[in-house]
N, C-alpha and C positions, 0 to 999 in steps of 0.2 A: 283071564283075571286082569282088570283093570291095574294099570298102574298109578303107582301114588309119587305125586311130584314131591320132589326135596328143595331143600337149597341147596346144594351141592355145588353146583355150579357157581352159585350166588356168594356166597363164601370166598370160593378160589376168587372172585372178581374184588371181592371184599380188601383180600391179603393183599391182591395186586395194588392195591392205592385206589380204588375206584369207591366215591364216597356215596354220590347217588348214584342208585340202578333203576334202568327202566327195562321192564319186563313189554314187549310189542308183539302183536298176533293181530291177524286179519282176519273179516269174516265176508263173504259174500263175491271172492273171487272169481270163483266156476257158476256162479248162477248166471242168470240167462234177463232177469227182470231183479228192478231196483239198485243200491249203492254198493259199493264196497265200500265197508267198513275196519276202521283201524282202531285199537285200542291200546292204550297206554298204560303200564300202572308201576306205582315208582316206590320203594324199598330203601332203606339205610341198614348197617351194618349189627346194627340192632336188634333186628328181627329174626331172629332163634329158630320158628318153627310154621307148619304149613298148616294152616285152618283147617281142621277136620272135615272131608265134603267135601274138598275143593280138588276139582277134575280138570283134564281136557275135555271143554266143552262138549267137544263130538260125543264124547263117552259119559255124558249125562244125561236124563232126563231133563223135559222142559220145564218139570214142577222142580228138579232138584238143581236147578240154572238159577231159578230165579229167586226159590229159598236163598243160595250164596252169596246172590249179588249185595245186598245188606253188609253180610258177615265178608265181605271180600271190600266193599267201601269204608267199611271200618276198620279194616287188617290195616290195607296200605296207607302211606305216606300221603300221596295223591292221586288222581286218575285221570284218564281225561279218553275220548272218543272224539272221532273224526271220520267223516264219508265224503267220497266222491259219488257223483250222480250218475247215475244211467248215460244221461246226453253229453257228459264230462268224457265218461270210460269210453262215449261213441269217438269223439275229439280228439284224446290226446294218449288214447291206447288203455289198457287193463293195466302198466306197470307207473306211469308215470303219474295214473291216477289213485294207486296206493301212495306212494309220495305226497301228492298234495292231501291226500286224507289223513297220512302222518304228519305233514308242517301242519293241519286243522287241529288233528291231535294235542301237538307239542306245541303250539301257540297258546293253547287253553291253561296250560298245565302252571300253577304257583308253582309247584319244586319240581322244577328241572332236572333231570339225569344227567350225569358226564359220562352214561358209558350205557348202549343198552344190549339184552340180548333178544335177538330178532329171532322167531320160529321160520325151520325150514334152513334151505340152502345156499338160497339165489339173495344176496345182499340187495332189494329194493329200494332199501333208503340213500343209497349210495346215488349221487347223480353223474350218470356216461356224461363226458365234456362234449359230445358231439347234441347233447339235448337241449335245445335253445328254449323250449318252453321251460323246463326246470330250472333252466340258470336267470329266467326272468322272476319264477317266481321267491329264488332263491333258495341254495341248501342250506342245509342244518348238520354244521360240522359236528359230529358225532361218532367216538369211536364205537363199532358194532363186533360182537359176537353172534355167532350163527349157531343154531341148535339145531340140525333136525329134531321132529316130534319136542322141542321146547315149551310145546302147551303141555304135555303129557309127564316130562319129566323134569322141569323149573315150575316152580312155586309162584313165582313173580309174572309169567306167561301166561302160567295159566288163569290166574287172579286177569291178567288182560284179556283172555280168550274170553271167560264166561262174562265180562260186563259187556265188551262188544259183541257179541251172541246176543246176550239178551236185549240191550238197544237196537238192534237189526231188525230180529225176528219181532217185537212190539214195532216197529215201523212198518214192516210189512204186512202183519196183522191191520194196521190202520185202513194203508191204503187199500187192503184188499175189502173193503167196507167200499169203496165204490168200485169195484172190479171181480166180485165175488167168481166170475166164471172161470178165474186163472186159478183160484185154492191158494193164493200165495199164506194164507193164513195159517195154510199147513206146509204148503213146500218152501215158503221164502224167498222164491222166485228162484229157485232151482227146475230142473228138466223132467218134471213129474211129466206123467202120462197125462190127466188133466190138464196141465198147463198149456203140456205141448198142442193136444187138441184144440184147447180155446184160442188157441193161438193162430193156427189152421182155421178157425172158422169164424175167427170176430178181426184178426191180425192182430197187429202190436200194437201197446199203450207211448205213452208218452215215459211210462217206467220203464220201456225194454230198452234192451240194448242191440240196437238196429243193426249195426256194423257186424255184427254176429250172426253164427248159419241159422238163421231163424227158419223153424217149419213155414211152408205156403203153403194155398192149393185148399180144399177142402180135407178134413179127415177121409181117413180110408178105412 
């Protein structure tokens, strides 16, 4: 049984003095082809109760993703999306390239958060002092809370997981209109068995991400 996110969380952050919330989740980390994508979506103290329908992405349908996204733009305060690229994540690593897909994010955004909660464990937005690519492009002082499963059970996460789902997967739907042999239309550029095959036998796009154990060699 699926679980239904609350504010719960959002509340306690509420009482603590925290006036905007931004709720932040990633999509397209562990794929293999295309961006990672960061979503943002921001809350005030006001907000009572959790859209009917509104999931952790993973745990939805693609028809019931994108019915929400409407009713999920309408809920929140404001939203915002942000990607790093394929040839980016080759660059400057998988983690520092969720970062600059969050200052993408958080650059776009009219209202601003002063406090967000991040899904998962690993504090990503945070920048290591020893990272001289993030200190050029500069952080984003922001106190974070960490959620594991935060898309699943915060309201505000989740509301970010399904618009950046849905922005991703319509991106890779596009490009897979010149690249049809990879399926990314259905895989998203994850590690399907098609994928991997087309991969073994045409190699990689300008959308892979090279730096990663890419299949060679002909299929077997």
């Amino acid at each position: 049984m699926a679980i239904t996110p609350t504010l719960d969380l959002e509340r306690e952050l509420f009482e603590s003095g925290v006036r905007l919330l931004g709720g932040v989740d990633e999509v397209g980390r562990g794929a293999i082809a295309g961006p990672v994508t960061v979503g943002v979506a921001v809350i005030d103290a006001t907000f009572s109760e959790v859209p009917k329908g509104l999931r952790d992405s993973k745990l939805m349908s693609k028809a019931a993703r994108e019915r929400m996204v409407p009713v999920t733009q309408e809920w929140v305060l404001d939203y915002a999306i942000g990607s790093a690229t394929a040839d980016e994540i080759d660059h400057i690593g998988i983690v520092a390239a969720l970062r600059l897909a969050w200052n993408r994010a958080h650059a776009k955004l009219e209202v601003k958060p002063d406090h967000v909660i991040l899904d998962g464990k690993h504090n990503w937005i945070a920048v290591p002092e020893s990272d001289l690519f993030d200190q050029q492009l500069g952080a984003i002082d922001i106190p974070v809370t960490m959620k594991i499963k935060g898309d699943a059970h915060c309201g505000v996460v989740a509301a970010a997981s399904v618009l950046a789902k849905v922005e991703r997967d319509n991106y890779m739907v596009e490009i897979s209109k010149n690249h049809p042999e990879f399926g990314w239309d259905s895989n998203a550029g994850y590690g399907a068995a098609i994928h991997m095959d087309a991969i073994r036998q045409l190699g990689p796009t300008p959308f892979h991400r090279t730096s990663w154990n890419l299949p060679s060699g002909p299929a077997e």
